[in-house]
py3Dmol code that shows the C-alpha trace and the ligand (Angstrom):
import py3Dmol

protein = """\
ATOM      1  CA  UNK A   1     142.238   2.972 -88.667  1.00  0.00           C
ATOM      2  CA  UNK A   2     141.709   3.138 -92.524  1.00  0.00           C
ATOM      3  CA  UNK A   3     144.050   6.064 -93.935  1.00  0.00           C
ATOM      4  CA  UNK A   4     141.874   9.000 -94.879  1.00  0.00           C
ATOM      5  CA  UNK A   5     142.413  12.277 -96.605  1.00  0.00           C
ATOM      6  CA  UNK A   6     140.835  15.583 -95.703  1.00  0.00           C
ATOM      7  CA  UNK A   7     141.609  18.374 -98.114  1.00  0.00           C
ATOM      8  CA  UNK A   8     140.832  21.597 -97.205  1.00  0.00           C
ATOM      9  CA  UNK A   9     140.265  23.840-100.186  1.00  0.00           C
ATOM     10  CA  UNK A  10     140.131  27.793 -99.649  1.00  0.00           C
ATOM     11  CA  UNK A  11     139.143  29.114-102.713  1.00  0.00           C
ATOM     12  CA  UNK A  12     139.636  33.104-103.144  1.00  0.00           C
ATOM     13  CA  UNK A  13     139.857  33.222 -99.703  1.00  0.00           C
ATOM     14  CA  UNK A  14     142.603  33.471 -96.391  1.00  0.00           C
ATOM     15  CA  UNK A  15     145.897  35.646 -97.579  1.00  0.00           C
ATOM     16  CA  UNK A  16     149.084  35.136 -95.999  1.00  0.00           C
ATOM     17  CA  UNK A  17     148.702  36.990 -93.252  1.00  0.00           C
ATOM     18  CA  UNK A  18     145.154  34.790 -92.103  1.00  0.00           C
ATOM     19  CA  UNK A  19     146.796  31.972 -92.892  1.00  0.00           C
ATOM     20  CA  UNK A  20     149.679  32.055 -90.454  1.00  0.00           C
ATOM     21  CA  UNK A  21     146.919  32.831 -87.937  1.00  0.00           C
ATOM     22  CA  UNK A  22     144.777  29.449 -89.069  1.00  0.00           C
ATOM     23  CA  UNK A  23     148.018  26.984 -89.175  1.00  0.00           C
ATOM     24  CA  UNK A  24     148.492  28.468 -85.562  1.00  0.00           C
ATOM     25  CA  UNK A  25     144.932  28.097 -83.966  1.00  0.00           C
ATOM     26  CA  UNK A  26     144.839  24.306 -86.323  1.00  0.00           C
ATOM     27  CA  UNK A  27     148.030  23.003 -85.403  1.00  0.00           C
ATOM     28  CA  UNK A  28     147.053  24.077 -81.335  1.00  0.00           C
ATOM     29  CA  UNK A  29     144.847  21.347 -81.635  1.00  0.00           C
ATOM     30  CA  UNK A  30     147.135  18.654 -81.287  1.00  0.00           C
ATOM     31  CA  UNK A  31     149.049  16.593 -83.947  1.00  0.00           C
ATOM     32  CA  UNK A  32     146.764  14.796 -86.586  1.00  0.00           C
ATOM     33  CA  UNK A  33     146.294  10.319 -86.644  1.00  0.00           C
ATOM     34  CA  UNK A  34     149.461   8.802 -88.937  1.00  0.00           C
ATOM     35  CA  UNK A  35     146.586   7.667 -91.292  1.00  0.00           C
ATOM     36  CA  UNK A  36     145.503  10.540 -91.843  1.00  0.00           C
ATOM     37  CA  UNK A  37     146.785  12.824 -94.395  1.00  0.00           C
ATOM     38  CA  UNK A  38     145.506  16.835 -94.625  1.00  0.00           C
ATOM     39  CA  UNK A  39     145.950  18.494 -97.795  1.00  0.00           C
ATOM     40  CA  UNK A  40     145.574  22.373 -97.676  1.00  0.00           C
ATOM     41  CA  UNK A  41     144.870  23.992-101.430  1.00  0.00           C
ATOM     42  CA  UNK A  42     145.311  27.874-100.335  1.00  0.00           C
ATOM     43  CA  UNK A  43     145.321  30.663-102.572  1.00  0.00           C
ATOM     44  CA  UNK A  44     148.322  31.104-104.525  1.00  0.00           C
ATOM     45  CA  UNK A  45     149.641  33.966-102.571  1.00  0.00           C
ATOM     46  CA  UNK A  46     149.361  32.316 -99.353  1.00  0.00           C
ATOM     47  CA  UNK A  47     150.714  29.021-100.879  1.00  0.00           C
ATOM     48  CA  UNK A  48     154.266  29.653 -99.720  1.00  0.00           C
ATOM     49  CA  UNK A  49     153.127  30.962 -96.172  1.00  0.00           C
ATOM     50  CA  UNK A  50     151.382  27.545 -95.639  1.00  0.00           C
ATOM     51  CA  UNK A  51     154.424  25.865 -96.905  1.00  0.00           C
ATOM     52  CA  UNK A  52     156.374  26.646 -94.341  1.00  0.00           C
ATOM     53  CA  UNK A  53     153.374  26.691 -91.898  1.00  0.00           C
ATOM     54  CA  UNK A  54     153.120  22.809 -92.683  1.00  0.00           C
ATOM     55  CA  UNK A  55     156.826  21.888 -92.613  1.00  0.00           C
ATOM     56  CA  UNK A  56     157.372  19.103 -90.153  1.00  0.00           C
ATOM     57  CA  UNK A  57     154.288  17.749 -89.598  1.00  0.00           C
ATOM     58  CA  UNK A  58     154.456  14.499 -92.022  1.00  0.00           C
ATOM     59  CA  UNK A  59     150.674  13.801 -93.071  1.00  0.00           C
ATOM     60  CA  UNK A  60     149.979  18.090 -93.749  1.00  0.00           C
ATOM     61  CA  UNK A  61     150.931  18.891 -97.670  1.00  0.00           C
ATOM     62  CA  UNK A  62     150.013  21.858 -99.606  1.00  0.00           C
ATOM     63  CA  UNK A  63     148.679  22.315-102.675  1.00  0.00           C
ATOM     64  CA  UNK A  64     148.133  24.890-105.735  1.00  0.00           C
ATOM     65  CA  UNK A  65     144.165  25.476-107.004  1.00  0.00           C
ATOM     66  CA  UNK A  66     144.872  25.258-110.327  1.00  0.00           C
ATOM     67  CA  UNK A  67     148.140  25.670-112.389  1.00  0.00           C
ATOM     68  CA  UNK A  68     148.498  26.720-116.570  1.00  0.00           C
ATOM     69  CA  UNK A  69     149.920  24.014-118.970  1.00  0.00           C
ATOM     70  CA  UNK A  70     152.982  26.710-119.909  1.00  0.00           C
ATOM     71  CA  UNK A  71     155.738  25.835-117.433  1.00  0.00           C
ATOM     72  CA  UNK A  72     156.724  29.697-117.977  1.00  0.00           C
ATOM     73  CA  UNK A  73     156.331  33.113-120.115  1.00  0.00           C
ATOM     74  CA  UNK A  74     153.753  35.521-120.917  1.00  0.00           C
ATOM     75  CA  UNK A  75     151.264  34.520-119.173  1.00  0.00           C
ATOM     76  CA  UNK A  76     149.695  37.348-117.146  1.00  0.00           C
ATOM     77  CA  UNK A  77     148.128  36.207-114.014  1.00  0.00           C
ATOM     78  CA  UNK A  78     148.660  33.070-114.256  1.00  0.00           C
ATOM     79  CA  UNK A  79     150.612  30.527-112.236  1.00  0.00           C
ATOM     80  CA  UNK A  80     153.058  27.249-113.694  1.00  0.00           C
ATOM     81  CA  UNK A  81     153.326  23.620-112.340  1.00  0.00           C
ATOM     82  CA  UNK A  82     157.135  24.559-111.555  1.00  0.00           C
ATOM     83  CA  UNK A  83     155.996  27.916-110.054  1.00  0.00           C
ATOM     84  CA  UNK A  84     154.020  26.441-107.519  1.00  0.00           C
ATOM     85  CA  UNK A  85     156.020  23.993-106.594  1.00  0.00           C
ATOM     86  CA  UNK A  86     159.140  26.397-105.758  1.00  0.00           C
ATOM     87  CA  UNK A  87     156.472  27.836-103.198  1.00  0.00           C
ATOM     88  CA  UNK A  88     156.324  24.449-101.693  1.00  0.00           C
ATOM     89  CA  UNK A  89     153.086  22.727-103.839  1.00  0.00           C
ATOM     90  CA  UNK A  90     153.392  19.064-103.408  1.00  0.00           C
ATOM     91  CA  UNK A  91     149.746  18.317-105.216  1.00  0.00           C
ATOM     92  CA  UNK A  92     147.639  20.521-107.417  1.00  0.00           C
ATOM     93  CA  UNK A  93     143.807  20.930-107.732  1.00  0.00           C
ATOM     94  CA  UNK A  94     142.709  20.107-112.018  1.00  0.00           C
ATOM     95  CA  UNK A  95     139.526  20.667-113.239  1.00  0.00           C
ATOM     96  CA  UNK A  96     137.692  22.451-109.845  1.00  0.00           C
ATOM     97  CA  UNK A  97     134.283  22.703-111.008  1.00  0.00           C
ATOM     98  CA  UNK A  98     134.699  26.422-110.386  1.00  0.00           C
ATOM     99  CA  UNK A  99     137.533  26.373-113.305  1.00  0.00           C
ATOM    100  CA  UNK A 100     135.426  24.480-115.542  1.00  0.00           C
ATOM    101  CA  UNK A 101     132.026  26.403-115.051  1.00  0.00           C
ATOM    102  CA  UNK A 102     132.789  29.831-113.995  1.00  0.00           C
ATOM    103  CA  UNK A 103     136.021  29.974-116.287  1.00  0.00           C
ATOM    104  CA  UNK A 104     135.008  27.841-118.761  1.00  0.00           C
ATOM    105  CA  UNK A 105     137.692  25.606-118.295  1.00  0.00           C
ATOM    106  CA  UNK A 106     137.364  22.517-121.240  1.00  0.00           C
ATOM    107  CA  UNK A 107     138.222  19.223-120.868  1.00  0.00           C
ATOM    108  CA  UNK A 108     140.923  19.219-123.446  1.00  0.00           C
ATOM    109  CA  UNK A 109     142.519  22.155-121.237  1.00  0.00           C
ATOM    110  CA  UNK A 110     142.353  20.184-117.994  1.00  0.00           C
ATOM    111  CA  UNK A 111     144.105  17.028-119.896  1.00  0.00           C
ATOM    112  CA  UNK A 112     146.694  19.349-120.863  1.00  0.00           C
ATOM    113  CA  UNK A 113     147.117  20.788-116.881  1.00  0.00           C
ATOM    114  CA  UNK A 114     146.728  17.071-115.948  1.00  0.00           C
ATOM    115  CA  UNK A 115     150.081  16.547-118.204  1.00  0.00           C
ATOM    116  CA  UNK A 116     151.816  20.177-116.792  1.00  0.00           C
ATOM    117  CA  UNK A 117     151.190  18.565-113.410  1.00  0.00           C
ATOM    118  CA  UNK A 118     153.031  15.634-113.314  1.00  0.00           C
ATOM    119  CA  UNK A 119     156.163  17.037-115.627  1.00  0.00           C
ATOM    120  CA  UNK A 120     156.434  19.513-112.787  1.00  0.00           C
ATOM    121  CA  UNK A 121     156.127  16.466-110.203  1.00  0.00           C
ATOM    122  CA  UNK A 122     152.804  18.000-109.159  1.00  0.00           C
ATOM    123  CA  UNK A 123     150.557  15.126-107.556  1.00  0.00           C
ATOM    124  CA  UNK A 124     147.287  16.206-109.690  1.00  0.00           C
ATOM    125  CA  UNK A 125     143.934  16.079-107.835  1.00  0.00           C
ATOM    126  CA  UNK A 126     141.855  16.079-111.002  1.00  0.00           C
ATOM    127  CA  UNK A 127     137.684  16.673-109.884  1.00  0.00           C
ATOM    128  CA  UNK A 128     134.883  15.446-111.779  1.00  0.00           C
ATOM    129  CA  UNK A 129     131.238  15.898-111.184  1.00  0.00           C
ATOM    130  CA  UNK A 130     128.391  16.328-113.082  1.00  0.00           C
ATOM    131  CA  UNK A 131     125.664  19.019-113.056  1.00  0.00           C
ATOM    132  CA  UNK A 132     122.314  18.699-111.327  1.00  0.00           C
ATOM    133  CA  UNK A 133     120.947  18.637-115.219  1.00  0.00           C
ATOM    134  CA  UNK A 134     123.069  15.908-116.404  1.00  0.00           C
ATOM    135  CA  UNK A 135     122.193  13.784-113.255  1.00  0.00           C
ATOM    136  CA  UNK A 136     118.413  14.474-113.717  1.00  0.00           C
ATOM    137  CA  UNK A 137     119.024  13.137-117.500  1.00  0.00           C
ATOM    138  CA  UNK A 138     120.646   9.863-116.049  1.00  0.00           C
ATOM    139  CA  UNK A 139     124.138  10.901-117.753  1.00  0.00           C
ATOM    140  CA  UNK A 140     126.262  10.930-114.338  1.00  0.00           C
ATOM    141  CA  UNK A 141     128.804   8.147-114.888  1.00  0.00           C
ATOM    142  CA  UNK A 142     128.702   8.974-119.033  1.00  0.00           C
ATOM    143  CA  UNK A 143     129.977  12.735-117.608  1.00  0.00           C
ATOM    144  CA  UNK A 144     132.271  11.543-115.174  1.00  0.00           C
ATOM    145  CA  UNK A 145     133.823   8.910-117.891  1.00  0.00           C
ATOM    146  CA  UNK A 146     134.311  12.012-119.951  1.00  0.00           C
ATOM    147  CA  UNK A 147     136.019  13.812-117.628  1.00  0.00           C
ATOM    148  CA  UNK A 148     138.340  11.052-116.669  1.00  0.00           C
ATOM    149  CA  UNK A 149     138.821  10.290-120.363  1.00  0.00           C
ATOM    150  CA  UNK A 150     139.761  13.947-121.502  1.00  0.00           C
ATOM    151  CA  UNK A 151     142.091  14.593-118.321  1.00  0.00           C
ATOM    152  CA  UNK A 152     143.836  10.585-117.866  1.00  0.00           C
ATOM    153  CA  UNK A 153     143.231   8.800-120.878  1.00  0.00           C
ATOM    154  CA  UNK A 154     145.806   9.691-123.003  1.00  0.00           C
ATOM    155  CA  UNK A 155     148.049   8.997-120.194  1.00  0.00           C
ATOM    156  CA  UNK A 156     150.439   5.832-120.827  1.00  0.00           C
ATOM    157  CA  UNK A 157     152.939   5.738-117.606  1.00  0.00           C
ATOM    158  CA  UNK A 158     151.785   4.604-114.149  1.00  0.00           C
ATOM    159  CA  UNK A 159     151.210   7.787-111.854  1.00  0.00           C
ATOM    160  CA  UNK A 160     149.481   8.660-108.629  1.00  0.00           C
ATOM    161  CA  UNK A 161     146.710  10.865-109.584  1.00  0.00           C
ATOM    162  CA  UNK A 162     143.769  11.360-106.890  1.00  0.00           C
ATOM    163  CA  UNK A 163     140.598  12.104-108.456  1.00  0.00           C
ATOM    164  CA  UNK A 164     137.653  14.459-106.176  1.00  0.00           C
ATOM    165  CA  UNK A 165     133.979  13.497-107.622  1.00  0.00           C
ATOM    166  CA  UNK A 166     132.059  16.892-106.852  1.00  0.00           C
ATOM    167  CA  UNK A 167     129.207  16.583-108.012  1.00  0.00           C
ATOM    168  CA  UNK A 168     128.566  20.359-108.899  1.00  0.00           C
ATOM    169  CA  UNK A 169     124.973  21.014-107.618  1.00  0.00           C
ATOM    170  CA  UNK A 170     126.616  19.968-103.823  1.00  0.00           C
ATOM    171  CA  UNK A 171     129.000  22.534-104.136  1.00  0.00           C
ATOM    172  CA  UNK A 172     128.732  25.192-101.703  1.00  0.00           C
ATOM    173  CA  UNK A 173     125.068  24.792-101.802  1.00  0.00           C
ATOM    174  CA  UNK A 174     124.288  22.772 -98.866  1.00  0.00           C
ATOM    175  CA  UNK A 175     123.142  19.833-100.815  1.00  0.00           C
ATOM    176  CA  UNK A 176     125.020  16.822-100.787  1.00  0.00           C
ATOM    177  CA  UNK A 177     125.158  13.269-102.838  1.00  0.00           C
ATOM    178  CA  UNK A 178     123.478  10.586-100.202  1.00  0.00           C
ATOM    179  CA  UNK A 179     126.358   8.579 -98.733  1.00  0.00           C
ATOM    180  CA  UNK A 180     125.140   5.215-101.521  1.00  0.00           C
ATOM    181  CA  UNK A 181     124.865   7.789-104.317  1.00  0.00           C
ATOM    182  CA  UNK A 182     128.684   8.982-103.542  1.00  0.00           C
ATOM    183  CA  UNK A 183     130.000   5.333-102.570  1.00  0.00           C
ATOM    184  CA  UNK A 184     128.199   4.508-106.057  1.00  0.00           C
ATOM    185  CA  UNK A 185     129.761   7.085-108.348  1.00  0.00           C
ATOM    186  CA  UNK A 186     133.227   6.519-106.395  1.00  0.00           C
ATOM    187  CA  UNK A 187     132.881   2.580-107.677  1.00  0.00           C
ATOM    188  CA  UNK A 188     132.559   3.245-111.231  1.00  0.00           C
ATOM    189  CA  UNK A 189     135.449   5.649-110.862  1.00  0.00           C
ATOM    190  CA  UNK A 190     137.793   3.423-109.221  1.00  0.00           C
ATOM    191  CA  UNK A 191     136.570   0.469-111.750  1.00  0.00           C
ATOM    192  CA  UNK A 192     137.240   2.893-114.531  1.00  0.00           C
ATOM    193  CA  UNK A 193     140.880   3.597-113.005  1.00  0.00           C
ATOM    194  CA  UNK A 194     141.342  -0.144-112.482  1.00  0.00           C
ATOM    195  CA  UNK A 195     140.575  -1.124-116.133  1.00  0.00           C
ATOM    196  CA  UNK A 196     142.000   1.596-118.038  1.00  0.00           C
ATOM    197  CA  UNK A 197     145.692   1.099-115.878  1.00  0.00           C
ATOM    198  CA  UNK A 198     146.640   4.848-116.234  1.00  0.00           C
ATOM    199  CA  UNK A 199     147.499   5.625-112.521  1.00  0.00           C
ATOM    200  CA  UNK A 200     149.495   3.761-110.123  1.00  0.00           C
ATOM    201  CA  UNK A 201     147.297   2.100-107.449  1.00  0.00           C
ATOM    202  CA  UNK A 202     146.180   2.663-104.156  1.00  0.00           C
ATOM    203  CA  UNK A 203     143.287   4.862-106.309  1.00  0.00           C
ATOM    204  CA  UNK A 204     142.828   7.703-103.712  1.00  0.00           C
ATOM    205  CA  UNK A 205     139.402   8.879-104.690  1.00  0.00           C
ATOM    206  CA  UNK A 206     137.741  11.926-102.529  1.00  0.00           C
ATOM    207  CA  UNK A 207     134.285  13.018-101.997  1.00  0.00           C
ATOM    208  CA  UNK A 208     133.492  17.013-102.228  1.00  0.00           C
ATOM    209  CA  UNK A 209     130.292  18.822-102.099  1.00  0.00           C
ATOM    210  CA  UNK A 210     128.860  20.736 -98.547  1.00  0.00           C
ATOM    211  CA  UNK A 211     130.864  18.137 -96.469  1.00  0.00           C
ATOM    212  CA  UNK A 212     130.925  19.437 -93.040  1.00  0.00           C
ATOM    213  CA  UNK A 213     131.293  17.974 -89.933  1.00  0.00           C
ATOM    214  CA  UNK A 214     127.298  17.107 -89.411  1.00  0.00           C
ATOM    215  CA  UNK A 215     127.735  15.298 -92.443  1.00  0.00           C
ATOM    216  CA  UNK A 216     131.467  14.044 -92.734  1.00  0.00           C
ATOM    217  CA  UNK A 217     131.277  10.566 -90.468  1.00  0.00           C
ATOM    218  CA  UNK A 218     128.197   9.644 -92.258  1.00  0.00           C
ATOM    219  CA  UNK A 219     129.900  10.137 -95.521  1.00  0.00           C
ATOM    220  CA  UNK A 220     133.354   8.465 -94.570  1.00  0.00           C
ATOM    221  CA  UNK A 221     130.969   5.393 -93.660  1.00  0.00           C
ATOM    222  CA  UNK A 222     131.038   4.378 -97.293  1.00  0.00           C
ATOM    223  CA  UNK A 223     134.403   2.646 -97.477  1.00  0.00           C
ATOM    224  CA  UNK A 224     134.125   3.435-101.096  1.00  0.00           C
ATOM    225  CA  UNK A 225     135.348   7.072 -99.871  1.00  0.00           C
ATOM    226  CA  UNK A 226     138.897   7.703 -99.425  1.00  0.00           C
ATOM    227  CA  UNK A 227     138.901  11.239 -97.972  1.00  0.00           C
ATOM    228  CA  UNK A 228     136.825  14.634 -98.905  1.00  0.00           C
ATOM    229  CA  UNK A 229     137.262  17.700-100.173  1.00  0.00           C
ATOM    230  CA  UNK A 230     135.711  20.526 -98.436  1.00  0.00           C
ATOM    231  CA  UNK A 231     135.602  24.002 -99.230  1.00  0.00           C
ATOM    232  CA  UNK A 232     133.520  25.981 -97.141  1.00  0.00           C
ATOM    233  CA  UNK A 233     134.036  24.092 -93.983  1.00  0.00           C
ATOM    234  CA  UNK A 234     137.936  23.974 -93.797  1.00  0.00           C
ATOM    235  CA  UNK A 235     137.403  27.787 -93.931  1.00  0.00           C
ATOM    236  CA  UNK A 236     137.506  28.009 -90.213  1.00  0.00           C
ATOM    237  CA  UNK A 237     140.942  26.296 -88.386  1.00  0.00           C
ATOM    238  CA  UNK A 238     139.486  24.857 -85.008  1.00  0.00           C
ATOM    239  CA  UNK A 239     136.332  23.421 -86.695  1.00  0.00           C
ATOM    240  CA  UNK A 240     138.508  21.877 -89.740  1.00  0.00           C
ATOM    241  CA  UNK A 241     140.805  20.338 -86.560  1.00  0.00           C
ATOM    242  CA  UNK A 242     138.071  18.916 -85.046  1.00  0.00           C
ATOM    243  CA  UNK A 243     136.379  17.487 -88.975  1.00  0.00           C
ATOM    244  CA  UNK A 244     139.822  16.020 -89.695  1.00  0.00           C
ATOM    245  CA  UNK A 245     139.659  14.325 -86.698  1.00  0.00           C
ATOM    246  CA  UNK A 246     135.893  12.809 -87.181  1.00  0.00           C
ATOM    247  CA  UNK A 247     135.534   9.188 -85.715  1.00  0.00           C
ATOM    248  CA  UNK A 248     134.415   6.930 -88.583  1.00  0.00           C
ATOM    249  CA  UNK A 249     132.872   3.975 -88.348  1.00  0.00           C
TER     250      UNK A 249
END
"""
ligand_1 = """\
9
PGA
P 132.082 23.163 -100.504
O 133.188 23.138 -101.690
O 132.584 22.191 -99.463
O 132.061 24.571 -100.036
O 130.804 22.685 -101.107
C 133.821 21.956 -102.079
C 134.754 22.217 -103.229
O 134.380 23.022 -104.102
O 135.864 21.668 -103.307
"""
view = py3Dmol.view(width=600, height=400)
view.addModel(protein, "pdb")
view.setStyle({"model": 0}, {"cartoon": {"style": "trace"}})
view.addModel(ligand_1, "xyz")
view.setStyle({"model": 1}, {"stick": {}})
view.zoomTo()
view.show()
């Protein structure tokens, strides 16, 4: 069995109290393959719930959404690399599309939270994707090599770093890339990766964009895929134990 990822992001949604509930009703399912890893990105306030939720099982990790560069202060509402880990982060989400285009997230910012991650031994997840504009123009890689650039390029140590490409007209919208336009993308990525030497191989590079589990076998097909990153989907716990569980070919 090739290992596999399946991250499970919540978004603004399942508080402590839900979540408890979920781990219960996911983990009734049965333990999860060796190979496979599951990667929960709850809210922030649930983020220590699911730590604990998680502890023992060896291939389940949590993760923050997003962190702030500042590893403390005045920062109203916001939450630190070193803050989310004492809740039990092992990984963070950079760069959700949601942070760059409904917060107006820039790249220089996610470079800088990219940095914040790993001095607060945050494994980043840094996503990339272009818009359904760009990708009409023909500028898909040229975005996605900008967004690696800004967030990794600067970087001169070895790290693990997983990247997610999202494209962002998939998101939530029930569209998705075709299986060959993902496995493409995810090529140029990992060639990218290779070349430029900043991370520490095996590249773990994830798929995101209305993955669900009509969908999710196809996608994992492409052996260019290393795992997904659902949103919507891992929403519910007995149908996210039965995706993270999908028989690939
Ligand atoms: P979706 O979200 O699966 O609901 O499209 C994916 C993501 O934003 O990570």
């Amino acid at each position: 069995m090739r290992p596999l990822v399946f991250a499970g992001n919540w978004k603004m949604n399942v508080g402590p109290v839900e979540a408890r509930e979920y781990l219960r009703a996911f983990f009734a399912a049965g333990e999860i393959a060796l190979e496979r890893s599951v990667w929960f990105f709850p809210p922030a306030v649930a983020l220590e719930t699911v730590a604990q939720g998680i502890a023992g099982h060896r291939n389940v990790l949590a993760g923050s959404q997003d962190i702030y560069w500042e590893p403390k202060g005045a920062f109203t509402g916001a939450i630190s690399g070193p803050l989310a880990k004492q809740a039990g982060a092992r990984l963070t989400l950079i760069g959700h599309s949601e942070r760059r285009h409904v917060f107006g997230e820039t790249d220089e910012q996610t470079g800088k939270k990219v940095t914040a991650a790993f001095a607060a031994d945050l494994q980043p997840v840094l996503c990339v994707g272009e818009t359904l504009e760009q990708r009409e123009a023909g500028n898909t890689m040229a975005v996605v090599t900008r967004q690696l650039e800004a967030a990794l390029g600067k970087r001169d140590g070895k790290a693990r770093v997983t990247v997610a490409y999202e494209p962002v007209w998939a998101i939530g919208t029930g569209r998705n890339a075709t299986p060959q336009d993902a496995a493409e993308v995810h090529r140029a990525i990992r060639e990218w990766l290779k070349t430029r030497a900043v991370t520490a191989a095996p590249f773990v590079i994830l798929y995101g964009g209305s993955v669900n589990l009509k969908n999710a076998a196809e996608l994992l097909a492409q052996h260019e895929l290393d795992g997904v990153l659902v949103g919507g989907a891992s929403l519910d716990a007995r149908s996210w134990a039965q995706l993270v569980r999908t028989t690939v070919a």
